[in-house]
N, C-alpha and C positions, 0 to 999 in steps of 0.2 A: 195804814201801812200795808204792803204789800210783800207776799215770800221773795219777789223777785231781787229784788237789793240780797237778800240772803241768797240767793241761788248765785248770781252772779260774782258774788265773792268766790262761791267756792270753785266756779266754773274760770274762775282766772286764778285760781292757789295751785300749786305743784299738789296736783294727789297723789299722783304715782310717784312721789317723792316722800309724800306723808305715809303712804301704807307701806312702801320697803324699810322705812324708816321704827318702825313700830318693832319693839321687842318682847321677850318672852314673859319680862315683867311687865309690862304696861297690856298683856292679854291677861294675866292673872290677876292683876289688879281692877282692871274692872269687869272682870267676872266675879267677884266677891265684894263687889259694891252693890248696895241699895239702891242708890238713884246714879244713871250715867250719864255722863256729859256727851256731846258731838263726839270728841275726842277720845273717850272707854270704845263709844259706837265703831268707829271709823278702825279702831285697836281691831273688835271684833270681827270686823269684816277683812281685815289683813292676812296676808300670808302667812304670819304670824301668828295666828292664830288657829292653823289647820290643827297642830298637832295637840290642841285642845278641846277637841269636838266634841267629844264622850263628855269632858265636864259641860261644857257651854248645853248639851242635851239634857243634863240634867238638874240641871236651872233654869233651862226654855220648861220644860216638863213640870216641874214643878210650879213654875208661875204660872202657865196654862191650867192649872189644875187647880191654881190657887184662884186667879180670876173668874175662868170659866167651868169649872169641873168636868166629869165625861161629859160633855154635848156640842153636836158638829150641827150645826145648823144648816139645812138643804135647800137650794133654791134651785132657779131653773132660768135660760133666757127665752126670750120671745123675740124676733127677728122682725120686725113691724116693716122693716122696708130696704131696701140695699142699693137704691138710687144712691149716687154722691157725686158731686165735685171736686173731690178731691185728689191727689194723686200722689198718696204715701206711698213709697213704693214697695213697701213689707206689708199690703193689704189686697185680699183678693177683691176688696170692693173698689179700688182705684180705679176711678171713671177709663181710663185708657184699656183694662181690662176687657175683652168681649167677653162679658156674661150675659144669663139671661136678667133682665132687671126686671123687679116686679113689687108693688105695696100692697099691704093687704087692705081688704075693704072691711066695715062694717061687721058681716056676716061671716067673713072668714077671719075676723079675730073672735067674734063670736065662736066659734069652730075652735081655732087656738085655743082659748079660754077654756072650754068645756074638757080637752084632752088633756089639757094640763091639770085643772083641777083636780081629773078623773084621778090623778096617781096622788092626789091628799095633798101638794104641794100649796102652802098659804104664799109663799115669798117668790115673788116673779122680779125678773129682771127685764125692760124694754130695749131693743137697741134699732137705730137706724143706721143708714149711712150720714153724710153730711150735705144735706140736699134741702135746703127750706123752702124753695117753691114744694117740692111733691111733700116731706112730713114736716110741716108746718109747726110750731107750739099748737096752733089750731086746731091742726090735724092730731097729736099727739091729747089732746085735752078732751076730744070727740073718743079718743082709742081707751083712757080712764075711766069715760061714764060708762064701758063696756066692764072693762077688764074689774073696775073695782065691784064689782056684783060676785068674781070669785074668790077675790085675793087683798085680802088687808094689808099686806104690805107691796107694794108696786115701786119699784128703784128703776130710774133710766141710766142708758148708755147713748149718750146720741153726741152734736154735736155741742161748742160752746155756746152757752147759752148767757142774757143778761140777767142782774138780779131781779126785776120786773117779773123778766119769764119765768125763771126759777118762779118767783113767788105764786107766776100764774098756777104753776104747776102745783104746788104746795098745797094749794088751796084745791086744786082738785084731785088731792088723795096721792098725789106723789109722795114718798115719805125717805127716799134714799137717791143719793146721787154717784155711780162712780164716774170719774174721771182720770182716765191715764195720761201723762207727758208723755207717753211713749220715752223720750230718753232727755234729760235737763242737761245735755249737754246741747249748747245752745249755738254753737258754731256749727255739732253736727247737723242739728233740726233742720236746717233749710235743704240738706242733700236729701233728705229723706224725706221732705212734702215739699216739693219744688212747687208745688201750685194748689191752689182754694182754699177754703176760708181756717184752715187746720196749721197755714203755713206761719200764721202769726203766734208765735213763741209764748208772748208776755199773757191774750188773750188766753189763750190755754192755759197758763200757770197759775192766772189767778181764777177763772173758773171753779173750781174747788173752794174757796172763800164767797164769792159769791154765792155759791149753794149755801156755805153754812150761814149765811147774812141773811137770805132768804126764807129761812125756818127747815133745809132738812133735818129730820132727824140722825141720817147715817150720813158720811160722806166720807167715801173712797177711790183712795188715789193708789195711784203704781204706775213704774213703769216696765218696758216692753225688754228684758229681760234677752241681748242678744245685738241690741242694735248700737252699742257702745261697751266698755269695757263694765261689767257687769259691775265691781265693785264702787267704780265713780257712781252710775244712776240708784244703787241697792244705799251709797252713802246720804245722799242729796234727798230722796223719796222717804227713809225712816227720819231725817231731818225737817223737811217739810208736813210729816206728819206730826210732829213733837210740835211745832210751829203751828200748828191749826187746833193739836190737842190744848194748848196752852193757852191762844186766843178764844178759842169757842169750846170752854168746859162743858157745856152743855148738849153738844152735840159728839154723837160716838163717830171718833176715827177709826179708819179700818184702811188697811192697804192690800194691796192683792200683788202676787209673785208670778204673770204668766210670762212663760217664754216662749219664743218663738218656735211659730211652728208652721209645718207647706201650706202653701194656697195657689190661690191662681196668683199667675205671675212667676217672672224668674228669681225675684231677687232671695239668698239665703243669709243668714246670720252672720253678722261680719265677728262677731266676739263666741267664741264657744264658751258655754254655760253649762258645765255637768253637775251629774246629780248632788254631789257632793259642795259644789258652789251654790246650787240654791238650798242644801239642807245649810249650809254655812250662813247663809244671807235670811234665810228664817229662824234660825236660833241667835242671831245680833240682836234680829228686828223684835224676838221677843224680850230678849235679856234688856231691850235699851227702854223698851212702850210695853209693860206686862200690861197693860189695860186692852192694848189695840185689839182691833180683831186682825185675823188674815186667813185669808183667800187662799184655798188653791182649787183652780179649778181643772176640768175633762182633757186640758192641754195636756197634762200628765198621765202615765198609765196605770191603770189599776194596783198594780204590784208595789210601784213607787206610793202614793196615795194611801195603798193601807201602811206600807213603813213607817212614813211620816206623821201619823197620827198622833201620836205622844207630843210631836216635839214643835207645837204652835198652835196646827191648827184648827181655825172654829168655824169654818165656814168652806162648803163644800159645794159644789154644783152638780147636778146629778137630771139623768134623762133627758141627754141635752141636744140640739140639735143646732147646728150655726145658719141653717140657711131658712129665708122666707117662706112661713109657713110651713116649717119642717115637722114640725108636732102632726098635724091631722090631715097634709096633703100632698099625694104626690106629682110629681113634675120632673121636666128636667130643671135642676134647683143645683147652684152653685152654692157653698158655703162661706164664710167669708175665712175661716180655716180650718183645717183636719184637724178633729178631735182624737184622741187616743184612748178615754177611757168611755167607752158605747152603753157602762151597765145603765139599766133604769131605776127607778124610782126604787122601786118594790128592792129587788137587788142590790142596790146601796143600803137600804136599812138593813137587810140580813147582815151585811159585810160589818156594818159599823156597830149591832149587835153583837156579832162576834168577838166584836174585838172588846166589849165591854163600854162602849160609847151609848148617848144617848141621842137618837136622831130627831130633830126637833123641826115641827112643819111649822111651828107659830110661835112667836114670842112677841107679836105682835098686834096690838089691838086701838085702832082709832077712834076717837073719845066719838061719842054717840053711839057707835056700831052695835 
């Protein structure tokens, strides 16, 4: 079975009919349940549920605290290559873009590898554009026998892959996959990759099962937070994650909440997403999956980032840089978007000791190692 038959149910239900529809008892009601159904979910995420925040925080907070206790977990991206085919038009790496393109070789992921290390970071994240002539799985499985000499846990971002690949992957020390829809509303998806290999919907949605078919350990999904009405994709993305938690118990879900932010290119956020709607759509997303992890990463500013610490999250990205080679080289170097929060490594751990956090470079360790 595939998520898609479920996505597409809900992608032909009146939502906007189901979330105005949602009242004051059907948000208290399933904030004072144990386990919640779609339905508690989709409650939470409602308008009807603004004037419940304070509670909903303090039930997100407690479950985080109950799952995970103080500890934010740090990782970092590595930019391997920003070639692509493709032509989403909310990405500064969309081939139609003049940037400068550029993949790194051998020696300057070597280089990568060593600057990132240097800030104690164990958990790297990989990403390319979507280009398989120039980063191949080949090319990508060449860039592990380097990277894993630093880093025990190694998670990609790149494009859809098969289970085969994945499994290539797996076997040589891959150990996490995210994967964004960018937005499951599936009429929208073709205005916004009108061309290459990203434009096929169904490929993409089940990529994520795929990985976890394949043997990752982690596998994280989201979407892009901006490019449809925020609480349609925030509903479909924690239900797709219950849907993968439930088929693959043995692999950890996680979802990430990034929103849209400048790059190259003109195009801007058709749905505005304030602060207050993604703290609304992280305290759902815990109250509905207190096991998941979630994501927020450098899209957001410092100030926001440390607010939000109590109320979900476990996993933080820190000394980051979006563009090719951006850790140890300089160039004129395009991003693939503007980050907002610049601290480093070092920096973030003060911040998140302050707050009484515990910042964690490893919880991971692969059998032999």
């Amino acid at each position: 079975m595939s998520f898609y038959p479920i996505c597409a149910e809900y992608n032909d239900a009146n939502l906007a009919g189901q979330f105005r529809s949602v009242t004051e008892q059907d948000v208290k009601r399933a904030i004072n349940k144990t386990t919640l159904s779609p339905e508690d979910f989709l409650a939470l995420l409602s308008p009807a549920a603004v004037p419940f925040i304070e509670e909903m925080a303090q039930k997100a907070s407690q479950l985080t605290l109950q799952h995970f206790g103080r500890t934010i977990q740090l990782f970092t991206p590595l930019y391997l290559s920003n070639f692509c085919t493709n032509r989403c038009i909310y990405c500064g790496f969309n081939t139609k873009n003049d940037i400068p393109r550029t993949q790194l070789d051998p020696e300057q992921i070597e280089e990568e590898a060593k600057a990132i290390a240097a800030t104690g970071l164990k958990h790297l994240l990989i990403l390319t554009g979507d280009a398989r002539t120039k980063a191949s799985p080949e090319y990508l499985k060449s860039c592990l026998e380097i990277l894993s000499k630093y880093f025990p846990s190694v998670s990609i971002e790149i494009y859809a892959m098969t289970e085969d690949e994945y499994a290539m992957l797996v076997n040589a020390g891959v150990d996490g996959l995210t994967m964004f829809q960018e937005t499951y509303n599936e009429n929208l998806y073709p205005k916004l990759h009108p061309a290459g290999p990203k434009k096929d919907f169904r490929n993409r949605l089940d990529a994520p099962e795929r990985g976890c078919k394949a043997g990752m350990r982690v596998v994280n999904i989201g979407a892009l937070l901006g490019l449809d009405v925020w609480q349609h994709d925030a509903l479909i993305t924690g239900i797709h994650a219950a849907y993968l938690q439930n088929k693959y118990p043995d692999v950890d879900i996680a979802v990430s909440l990034p929103r849209m932010r400048t790059h190259a290119g003109n195009f801007r956020a058709t749905s505005l997403v304030s602060d207050q709607d993604l703290v609304q759509n992280m305290l759902a997303l815990r109250i509905f999956l207190p096991r998941a992890g979630i994501t927020i990463s450098t899209r957001e500013n410092a100030q926001f980032r440390e607010n939000i610490l109590p109320l979900g999250v476990t996993r933080m990205s820190a000394g980051v840089s979006t563009e090719v080679g951006g850790h140890s080289q300089d160039g004129d170097k395009v991003g693939q978007f503007d980050i907002s929060d610049e601290r480093s490594v070092e920096e973030m751990c003060k911040v998140l000791k302050n707050h009484g956090y515990q910042p964690v470079f490893k919880d991971w360790e692969p059998i032999g190692a």
